[in-house]
mmCIF file of the N, C-alpha and C atoms, coordinates in Angstrom:
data_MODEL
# 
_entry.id   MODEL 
# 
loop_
_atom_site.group_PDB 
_atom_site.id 
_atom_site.type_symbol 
_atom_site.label_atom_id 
_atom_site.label_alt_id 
_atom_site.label_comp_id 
_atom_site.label_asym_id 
_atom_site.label_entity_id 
_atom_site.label_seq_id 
_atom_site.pdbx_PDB_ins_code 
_atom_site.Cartn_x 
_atom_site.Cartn_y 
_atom_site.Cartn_z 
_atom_site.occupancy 
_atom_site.B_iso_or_equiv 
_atom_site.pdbx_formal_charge 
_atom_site.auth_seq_id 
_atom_site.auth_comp_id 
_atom_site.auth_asym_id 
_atom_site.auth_atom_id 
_atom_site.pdbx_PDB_model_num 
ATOM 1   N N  . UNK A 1 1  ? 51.222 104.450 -4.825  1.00 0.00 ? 1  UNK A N  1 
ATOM 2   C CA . UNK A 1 1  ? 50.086 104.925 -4.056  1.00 0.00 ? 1  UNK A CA 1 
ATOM 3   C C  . UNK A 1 1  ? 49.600 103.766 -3.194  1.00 0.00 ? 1  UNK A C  1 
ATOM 4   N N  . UNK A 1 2  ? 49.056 104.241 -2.199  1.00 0.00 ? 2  UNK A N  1 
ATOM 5   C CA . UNK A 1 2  ? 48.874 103.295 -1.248  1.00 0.00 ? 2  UNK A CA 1 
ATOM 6   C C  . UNK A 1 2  ? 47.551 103.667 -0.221  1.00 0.00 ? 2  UNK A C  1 
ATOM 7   N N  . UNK A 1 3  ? 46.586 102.404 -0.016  1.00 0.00 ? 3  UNK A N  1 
ATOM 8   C CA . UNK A 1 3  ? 45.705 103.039 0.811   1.00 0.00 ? 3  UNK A CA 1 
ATOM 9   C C  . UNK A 1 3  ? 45.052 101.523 1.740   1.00 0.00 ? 3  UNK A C  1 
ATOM 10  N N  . UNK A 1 4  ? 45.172 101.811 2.943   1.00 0.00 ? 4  UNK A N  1 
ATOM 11  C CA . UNK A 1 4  ? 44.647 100.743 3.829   1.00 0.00 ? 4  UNK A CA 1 
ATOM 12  C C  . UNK A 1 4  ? 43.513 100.609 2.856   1.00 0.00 ? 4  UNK A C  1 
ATOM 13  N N  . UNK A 1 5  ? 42.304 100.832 2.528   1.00 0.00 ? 5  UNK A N  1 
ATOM 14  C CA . UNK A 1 5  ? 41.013 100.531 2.046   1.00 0.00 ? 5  UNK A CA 1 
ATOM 15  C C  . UNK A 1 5  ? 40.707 99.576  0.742   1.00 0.00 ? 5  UNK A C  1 
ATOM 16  N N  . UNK A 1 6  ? 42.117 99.185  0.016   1.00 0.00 ? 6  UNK A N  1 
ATOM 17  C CA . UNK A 1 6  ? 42.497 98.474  -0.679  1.00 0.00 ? 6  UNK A CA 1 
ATOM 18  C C  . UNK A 1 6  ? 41.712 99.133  -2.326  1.00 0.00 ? 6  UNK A C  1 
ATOM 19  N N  . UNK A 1 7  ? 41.674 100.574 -2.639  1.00 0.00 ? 7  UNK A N  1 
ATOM 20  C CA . UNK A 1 7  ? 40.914 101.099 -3.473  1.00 0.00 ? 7  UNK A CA 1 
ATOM 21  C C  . UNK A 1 7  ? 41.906 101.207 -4.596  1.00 0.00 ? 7  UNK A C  1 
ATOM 22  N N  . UNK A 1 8  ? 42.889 101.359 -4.213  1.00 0.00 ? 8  UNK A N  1 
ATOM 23  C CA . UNK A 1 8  ? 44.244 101.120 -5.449  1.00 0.00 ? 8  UNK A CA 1 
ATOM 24  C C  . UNK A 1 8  ? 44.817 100.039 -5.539  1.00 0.00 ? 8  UNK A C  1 
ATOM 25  N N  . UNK A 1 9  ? 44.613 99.213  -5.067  1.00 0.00 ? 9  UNK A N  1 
ATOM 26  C CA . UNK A 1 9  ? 44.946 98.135  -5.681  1.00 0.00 ? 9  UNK A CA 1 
ATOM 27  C C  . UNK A 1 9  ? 45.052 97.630  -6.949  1.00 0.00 ? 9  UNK A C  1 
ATOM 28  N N  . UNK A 1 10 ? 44.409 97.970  -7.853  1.00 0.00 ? 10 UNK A N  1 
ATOM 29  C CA . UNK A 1 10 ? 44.133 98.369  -9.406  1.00 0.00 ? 10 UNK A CA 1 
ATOM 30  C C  . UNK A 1 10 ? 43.861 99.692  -9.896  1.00 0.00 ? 10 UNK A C  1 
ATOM 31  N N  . UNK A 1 11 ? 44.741 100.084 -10.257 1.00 0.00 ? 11 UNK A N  1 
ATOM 32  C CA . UNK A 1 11 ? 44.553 101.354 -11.204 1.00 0.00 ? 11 UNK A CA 1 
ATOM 33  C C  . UNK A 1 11 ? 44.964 101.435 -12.121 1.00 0.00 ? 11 UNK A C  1 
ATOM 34  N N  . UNK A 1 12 ? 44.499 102.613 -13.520 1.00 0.00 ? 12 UNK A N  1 
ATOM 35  C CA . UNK A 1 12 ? 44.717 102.798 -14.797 1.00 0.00 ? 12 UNK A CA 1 
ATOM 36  C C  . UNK A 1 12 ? 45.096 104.524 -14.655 1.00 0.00 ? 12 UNK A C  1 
ATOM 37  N N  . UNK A 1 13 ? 46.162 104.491 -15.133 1.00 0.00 ? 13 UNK A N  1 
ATOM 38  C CA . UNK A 1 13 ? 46.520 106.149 -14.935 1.00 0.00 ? 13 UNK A CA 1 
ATOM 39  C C  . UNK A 1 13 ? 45.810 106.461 -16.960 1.00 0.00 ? 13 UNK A C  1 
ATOM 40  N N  . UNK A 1 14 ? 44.851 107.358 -16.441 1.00 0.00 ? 14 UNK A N  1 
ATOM 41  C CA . UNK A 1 14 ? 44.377 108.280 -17.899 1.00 0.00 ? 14 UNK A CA 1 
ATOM 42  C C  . UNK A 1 14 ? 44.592 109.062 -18.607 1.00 0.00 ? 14 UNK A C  1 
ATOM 43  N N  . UNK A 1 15 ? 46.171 109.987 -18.200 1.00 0.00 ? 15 UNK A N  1 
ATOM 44  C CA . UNK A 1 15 ? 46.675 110.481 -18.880 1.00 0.00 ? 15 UNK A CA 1 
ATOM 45  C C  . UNK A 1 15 ? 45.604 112.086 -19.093 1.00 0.00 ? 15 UNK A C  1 
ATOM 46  N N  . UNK A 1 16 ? 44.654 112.451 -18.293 1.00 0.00 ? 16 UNK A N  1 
ATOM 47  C CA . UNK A 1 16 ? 43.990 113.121 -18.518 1.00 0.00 ? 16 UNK A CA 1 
ATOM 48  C C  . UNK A 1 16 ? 44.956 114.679 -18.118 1.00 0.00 ? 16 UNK A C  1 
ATOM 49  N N  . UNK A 1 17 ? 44.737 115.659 -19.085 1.00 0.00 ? 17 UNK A N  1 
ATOM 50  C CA . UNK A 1 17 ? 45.395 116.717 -18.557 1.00 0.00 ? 17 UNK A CA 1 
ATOM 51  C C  . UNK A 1 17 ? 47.009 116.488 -17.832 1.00 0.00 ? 17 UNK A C  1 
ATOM 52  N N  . UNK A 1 18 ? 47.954 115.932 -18.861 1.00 0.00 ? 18 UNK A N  1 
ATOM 53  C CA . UNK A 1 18 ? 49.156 115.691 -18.183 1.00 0.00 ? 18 UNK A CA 1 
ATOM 54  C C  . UNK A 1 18 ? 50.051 116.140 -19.162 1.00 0.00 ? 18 UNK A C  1 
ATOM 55  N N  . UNK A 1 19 ? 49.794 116.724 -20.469 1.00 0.00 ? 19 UNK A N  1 
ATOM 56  C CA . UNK A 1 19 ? 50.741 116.834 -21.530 1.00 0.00 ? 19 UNK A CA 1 
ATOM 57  C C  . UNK A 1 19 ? 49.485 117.302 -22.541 1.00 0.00 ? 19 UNK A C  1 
ATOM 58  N N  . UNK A 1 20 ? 50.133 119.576 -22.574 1.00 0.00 ? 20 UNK A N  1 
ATOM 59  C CA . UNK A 1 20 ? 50.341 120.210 -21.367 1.00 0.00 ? 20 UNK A CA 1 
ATOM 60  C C  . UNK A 1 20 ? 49.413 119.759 -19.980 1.00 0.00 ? 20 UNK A C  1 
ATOM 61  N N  . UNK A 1 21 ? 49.701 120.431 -19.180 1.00 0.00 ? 21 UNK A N  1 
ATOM 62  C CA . UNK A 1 21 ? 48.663 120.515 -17.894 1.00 0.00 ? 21 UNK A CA 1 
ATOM 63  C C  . UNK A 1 21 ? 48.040 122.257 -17.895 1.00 0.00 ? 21 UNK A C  1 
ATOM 64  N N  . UNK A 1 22 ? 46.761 121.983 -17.912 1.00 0.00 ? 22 UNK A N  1 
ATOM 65  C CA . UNK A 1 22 ? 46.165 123.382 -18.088 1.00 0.00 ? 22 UNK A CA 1 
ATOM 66  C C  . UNK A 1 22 ? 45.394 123.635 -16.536 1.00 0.00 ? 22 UNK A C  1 
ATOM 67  N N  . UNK A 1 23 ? 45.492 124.459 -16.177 1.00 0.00 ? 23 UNK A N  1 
ATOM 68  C CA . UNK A 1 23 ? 45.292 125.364 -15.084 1.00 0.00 ? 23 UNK A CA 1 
ATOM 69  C C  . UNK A 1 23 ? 43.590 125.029 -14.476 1.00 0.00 ? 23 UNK A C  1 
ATOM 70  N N  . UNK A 1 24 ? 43.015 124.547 -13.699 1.00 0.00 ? 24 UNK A N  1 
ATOM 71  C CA . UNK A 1 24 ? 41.764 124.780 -13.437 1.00 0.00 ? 24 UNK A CA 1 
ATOM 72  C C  . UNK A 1 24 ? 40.740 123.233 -14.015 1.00 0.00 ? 24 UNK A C  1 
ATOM 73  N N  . UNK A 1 25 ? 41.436 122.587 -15.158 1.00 0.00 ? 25 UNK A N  1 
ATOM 74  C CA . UNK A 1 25 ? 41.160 121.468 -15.735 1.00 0.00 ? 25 UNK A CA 1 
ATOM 75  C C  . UNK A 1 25 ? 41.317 119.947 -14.990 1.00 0.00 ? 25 UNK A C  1 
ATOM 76  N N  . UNK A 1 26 ? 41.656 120.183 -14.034 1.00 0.00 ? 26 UNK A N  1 
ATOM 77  C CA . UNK A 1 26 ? 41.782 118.937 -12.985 1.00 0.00 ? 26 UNK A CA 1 
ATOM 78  C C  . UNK A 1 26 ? 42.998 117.721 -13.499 1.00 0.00 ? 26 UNK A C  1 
ATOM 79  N N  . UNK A 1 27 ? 43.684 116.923 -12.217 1.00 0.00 ? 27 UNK A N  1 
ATOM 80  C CA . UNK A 1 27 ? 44.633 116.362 -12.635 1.00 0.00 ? 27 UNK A CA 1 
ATOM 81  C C  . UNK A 1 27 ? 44.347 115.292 -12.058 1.00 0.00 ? 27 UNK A C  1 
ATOM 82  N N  . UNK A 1 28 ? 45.670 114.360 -11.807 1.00 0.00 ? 28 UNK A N  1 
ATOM 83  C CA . UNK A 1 28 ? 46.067 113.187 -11.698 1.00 0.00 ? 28 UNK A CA 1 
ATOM 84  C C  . UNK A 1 28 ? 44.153 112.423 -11.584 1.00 0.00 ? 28 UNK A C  1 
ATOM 85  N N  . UNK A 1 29 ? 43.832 112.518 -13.042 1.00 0.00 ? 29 UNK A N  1 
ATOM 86  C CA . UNK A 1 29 ? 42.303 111.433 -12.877 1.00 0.00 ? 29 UNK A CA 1 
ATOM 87  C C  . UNK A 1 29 ? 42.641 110.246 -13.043 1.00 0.00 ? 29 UNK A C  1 
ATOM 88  N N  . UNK A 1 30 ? 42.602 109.067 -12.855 1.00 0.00 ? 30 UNK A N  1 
ATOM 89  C CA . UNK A 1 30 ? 42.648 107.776 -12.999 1.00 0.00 ? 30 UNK A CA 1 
ATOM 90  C C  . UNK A 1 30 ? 41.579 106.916 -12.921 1.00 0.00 ? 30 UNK A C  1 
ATOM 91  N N  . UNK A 1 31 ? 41.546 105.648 -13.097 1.00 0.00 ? 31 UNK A N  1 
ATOM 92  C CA . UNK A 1 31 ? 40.937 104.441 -12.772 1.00 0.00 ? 31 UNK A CA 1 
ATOM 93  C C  . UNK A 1 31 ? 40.940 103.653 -11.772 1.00 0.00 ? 31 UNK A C  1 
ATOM 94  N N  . UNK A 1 32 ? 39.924 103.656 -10.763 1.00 0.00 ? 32 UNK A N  1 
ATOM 95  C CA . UNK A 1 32 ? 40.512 102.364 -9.598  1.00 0.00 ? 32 UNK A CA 1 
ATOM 96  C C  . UNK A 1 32 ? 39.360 102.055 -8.960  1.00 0.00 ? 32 UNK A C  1 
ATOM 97  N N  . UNK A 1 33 ? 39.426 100.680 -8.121  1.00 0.00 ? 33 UNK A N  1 
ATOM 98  C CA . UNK A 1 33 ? 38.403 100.595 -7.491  1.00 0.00 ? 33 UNK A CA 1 
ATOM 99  C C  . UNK A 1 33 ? 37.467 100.830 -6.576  1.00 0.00 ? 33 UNK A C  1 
ATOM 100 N N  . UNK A 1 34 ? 36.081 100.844 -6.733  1.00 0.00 ? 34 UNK A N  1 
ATOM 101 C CA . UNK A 1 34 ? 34.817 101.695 -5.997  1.00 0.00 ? 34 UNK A CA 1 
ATOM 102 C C  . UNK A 1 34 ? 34.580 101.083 -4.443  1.00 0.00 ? 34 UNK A C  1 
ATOM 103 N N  . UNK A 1 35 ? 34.628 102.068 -3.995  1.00 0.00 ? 35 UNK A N  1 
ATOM 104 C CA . UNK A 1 35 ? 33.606 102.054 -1.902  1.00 0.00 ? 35 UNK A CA 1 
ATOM 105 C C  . UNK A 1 35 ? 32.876 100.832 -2.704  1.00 0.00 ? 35 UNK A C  1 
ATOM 106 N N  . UNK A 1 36 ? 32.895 99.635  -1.759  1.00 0.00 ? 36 UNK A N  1 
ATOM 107 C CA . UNK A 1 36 ? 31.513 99.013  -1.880  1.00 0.00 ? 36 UNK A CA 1 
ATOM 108 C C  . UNK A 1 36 ? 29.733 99.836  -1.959  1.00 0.00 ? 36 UNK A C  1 
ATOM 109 N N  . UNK A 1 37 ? 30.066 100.928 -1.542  1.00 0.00 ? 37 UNK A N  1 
ATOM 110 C CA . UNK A 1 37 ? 28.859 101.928 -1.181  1.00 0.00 ? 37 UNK A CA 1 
ATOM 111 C C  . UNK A 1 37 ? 28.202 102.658 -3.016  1.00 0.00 ? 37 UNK A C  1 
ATOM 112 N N  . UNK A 1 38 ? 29.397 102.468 -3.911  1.00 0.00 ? 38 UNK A N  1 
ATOM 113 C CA . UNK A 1 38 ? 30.124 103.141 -5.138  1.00 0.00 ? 38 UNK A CA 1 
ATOM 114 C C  . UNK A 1 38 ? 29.714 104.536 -5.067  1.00 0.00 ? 38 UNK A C  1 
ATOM 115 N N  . UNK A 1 39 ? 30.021 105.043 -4.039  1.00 0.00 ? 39 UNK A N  1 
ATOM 116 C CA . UNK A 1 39 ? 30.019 106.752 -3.671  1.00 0.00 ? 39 UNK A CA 1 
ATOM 117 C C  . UNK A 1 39 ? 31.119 107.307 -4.558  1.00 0.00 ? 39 UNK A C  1 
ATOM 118 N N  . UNK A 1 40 ? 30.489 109.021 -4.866  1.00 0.00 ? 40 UNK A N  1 
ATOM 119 C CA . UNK A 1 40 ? 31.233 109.455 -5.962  1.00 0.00 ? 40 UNK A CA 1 
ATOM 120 C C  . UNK A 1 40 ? 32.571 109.627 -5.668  1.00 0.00 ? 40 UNK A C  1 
ATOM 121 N N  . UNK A 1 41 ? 33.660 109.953 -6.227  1.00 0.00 ? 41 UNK A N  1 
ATOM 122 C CA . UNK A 1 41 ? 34.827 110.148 -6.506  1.00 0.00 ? 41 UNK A CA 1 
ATOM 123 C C  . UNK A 1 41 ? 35.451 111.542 -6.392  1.00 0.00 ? 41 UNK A C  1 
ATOM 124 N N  . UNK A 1 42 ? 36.434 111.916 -5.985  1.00 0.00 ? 42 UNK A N  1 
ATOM 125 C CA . UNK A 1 42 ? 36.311 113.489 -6.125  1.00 0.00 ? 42 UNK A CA 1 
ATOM 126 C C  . UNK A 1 42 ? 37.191 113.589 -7.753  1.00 0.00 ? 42 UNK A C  1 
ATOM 127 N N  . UNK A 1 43 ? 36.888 112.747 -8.768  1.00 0.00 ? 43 UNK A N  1 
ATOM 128 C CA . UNK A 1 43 ? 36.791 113.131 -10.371 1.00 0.00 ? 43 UNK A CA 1 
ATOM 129 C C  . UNK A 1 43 ? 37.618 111.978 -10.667 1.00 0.00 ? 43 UNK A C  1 
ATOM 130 N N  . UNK A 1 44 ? 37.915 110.761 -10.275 1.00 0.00 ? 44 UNK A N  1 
ATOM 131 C CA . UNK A 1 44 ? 38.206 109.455 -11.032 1.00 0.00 ? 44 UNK A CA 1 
ATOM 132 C C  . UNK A 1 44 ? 37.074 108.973 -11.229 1.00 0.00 ? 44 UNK A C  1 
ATOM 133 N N  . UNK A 1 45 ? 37.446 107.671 -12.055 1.00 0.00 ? 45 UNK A N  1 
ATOM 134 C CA . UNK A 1 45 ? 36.506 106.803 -12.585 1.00 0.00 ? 45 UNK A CA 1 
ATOM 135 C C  . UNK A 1 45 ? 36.928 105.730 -11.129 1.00 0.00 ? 45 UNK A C  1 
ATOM 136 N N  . UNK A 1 46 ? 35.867 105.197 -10.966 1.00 0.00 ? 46 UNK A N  1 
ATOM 137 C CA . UNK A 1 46 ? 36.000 104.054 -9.804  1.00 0.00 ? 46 UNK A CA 1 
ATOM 138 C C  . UNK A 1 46 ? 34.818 102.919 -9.968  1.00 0.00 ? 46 UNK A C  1 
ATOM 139 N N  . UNK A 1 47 ? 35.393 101.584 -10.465 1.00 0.00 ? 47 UNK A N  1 
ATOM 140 C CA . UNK A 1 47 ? 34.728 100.545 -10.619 1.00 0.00 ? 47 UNK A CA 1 
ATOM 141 C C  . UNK A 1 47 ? 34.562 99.883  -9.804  1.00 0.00 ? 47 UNK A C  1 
ATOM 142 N N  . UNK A 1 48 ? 33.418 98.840  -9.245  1.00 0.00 ? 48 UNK A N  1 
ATOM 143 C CA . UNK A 1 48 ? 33.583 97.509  -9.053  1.00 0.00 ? 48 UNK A CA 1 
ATOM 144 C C  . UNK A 1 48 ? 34.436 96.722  -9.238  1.00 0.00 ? 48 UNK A C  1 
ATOM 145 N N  . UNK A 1 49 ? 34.901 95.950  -8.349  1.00 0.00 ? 49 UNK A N  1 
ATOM 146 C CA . UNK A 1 49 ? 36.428 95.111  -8.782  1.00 0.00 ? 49 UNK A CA 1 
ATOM 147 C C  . UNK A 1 49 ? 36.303 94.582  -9.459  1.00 0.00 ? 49 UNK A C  1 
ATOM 148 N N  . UNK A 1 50 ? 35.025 93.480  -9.358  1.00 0.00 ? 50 UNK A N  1 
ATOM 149 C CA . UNK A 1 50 ? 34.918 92.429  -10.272 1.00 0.00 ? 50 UNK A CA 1 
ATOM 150 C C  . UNK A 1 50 ? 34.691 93.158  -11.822 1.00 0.00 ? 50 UNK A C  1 
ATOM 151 N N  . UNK A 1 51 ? 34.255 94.688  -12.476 1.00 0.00 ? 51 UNK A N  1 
ATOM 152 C CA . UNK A 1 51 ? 33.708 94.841  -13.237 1.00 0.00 ? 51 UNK A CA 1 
ATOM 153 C C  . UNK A 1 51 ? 35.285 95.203  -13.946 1.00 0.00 ? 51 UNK A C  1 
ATOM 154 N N  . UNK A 1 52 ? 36.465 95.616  -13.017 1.00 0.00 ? 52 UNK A N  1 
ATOM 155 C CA . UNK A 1 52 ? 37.829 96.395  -13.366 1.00 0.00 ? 52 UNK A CA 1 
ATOM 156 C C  . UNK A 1 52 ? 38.122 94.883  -13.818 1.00 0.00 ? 52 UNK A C  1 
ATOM 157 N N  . UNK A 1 53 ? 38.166 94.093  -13.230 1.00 0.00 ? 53 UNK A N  1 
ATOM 158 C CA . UNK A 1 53 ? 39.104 92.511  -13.374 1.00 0.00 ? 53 UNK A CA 1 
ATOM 159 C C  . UNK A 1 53 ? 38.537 92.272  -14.855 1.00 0.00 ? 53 UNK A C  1 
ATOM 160 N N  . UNK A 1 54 ? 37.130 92.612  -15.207 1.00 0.00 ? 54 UNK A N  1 
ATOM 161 C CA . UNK A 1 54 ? 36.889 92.313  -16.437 1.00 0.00 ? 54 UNK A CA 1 
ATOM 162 C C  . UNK A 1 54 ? 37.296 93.138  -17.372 1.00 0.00 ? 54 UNK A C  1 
ATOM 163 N N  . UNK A 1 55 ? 37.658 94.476  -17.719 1.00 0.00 ? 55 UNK A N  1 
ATOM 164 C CA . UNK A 1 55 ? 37.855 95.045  -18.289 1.00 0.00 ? 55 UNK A CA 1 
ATOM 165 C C  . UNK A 1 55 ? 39.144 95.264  -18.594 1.00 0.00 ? 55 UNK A C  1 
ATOM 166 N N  . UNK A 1 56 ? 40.018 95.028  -17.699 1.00 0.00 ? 56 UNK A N  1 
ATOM 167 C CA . UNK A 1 56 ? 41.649 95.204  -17.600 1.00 0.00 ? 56 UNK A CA 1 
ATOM 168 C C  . UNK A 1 56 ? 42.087 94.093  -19.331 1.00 0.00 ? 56 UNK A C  1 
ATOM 169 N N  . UNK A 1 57 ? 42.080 93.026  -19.383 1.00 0.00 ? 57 UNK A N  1 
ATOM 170 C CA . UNK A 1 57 ? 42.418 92.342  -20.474 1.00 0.00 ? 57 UNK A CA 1 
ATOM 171 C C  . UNK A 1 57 ? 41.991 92.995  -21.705 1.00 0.00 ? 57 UNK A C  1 
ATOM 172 N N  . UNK A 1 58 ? 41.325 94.083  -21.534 1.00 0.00 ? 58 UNK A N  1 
ATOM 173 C CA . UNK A 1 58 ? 40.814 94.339  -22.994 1.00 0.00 ? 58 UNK A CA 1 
ATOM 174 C C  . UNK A 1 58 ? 41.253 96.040  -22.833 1.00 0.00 ? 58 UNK A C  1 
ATOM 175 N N  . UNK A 1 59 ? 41.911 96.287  -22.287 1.00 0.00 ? 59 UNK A N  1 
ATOM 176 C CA . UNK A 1 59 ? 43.294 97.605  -22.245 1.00 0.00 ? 59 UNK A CA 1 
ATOM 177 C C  . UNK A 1 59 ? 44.366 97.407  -23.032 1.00 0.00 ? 59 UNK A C  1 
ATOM 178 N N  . UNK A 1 60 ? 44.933 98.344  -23.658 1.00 0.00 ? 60 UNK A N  1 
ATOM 179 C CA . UNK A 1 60 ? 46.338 97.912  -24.204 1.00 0.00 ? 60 UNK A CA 1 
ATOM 180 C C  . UNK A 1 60 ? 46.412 99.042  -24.306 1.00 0.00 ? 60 UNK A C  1 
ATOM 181 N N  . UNK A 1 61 ? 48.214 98.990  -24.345 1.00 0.00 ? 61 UNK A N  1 
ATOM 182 C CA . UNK A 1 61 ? 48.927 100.584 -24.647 1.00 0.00 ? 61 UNK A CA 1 
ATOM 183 C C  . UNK A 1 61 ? 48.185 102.198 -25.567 1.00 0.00 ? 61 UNK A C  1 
ATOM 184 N N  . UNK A 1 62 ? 47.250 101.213 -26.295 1.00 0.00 ? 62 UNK A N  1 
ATOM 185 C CA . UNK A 1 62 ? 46.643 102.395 -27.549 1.00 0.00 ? 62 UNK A CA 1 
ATOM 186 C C  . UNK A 1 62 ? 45.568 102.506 -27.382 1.00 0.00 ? 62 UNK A C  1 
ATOM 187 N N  . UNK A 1 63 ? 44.658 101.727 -26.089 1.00 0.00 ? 63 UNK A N  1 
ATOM 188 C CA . UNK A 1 63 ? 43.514 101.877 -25.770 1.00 0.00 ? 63 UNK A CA 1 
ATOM 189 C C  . UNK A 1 63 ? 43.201 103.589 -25.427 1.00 0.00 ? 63 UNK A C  1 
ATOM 190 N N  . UNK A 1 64 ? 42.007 104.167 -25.855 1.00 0.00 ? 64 UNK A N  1 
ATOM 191 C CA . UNK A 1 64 ? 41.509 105.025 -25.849 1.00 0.00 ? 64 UNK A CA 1 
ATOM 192 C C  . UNK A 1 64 ? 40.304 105.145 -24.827 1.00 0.00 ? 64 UNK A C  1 
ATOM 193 N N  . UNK A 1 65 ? 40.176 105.774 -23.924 1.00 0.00 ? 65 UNK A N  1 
ATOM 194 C CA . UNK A 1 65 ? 39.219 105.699 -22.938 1.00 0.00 ? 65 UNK A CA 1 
ATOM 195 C C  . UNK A 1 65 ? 38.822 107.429 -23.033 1.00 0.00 ? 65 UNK A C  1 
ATOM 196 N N  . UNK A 1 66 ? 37.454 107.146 -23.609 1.00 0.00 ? 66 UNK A N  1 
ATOM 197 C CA . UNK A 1 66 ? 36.680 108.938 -23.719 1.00 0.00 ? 66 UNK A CA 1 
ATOM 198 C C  . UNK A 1 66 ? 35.539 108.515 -22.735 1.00 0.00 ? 66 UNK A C  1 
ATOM 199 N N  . UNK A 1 67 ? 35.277 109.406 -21.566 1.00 0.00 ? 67 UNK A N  1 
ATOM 200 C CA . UNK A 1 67 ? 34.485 110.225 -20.703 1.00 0.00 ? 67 UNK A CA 1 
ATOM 201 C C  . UNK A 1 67 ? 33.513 111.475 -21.205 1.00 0.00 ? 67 UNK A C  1 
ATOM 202 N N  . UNK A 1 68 ? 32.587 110.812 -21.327 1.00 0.00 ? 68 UNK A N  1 
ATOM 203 C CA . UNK A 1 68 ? 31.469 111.835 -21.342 1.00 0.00 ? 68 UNK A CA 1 
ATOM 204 C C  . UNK A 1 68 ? 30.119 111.957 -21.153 1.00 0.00 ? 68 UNK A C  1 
ATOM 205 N N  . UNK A 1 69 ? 29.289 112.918 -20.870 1.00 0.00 ? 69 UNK A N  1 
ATOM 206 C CA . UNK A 1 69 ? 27.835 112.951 -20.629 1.00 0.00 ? 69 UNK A CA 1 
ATOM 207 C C  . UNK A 1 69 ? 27.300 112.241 -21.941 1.00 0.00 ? 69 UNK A C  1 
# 
């Protein structure tokens, strides 16, 4: 993936809805970095760089990332 705006430059694929994929439940969600503006997303998570650079070292294969209200 690729974007002049340099917003993927870091990403975390979440595995959300990919195994099955259910109908209406939204797909390819990921992790990557936020508009300086941090305007919403149309349904990723989107950080601050500096806040992704901190958090990336403390990811690993079995890391569990839950989303919720």
């Amino acid at each position: 993936m690729w974007r002049a705006d340099d917003l993927y430059d870091v990403v975390v694929v979440l595995g959300y809805n990919d195994r099955p994929r259910l109908r209406g439940r939204g797909s390819a969600i990921f992790m990557h970095i936020a508009r300086g503006t941090l305007e919403p997303t149309e349904g990723c998570i989107a950080l601050r760089r500096s806040d992704f650079v901190k958090l990336l070292p403390l990811l690993g294969a079995r890391t569990t990332i839950c989303i919720g209200a």
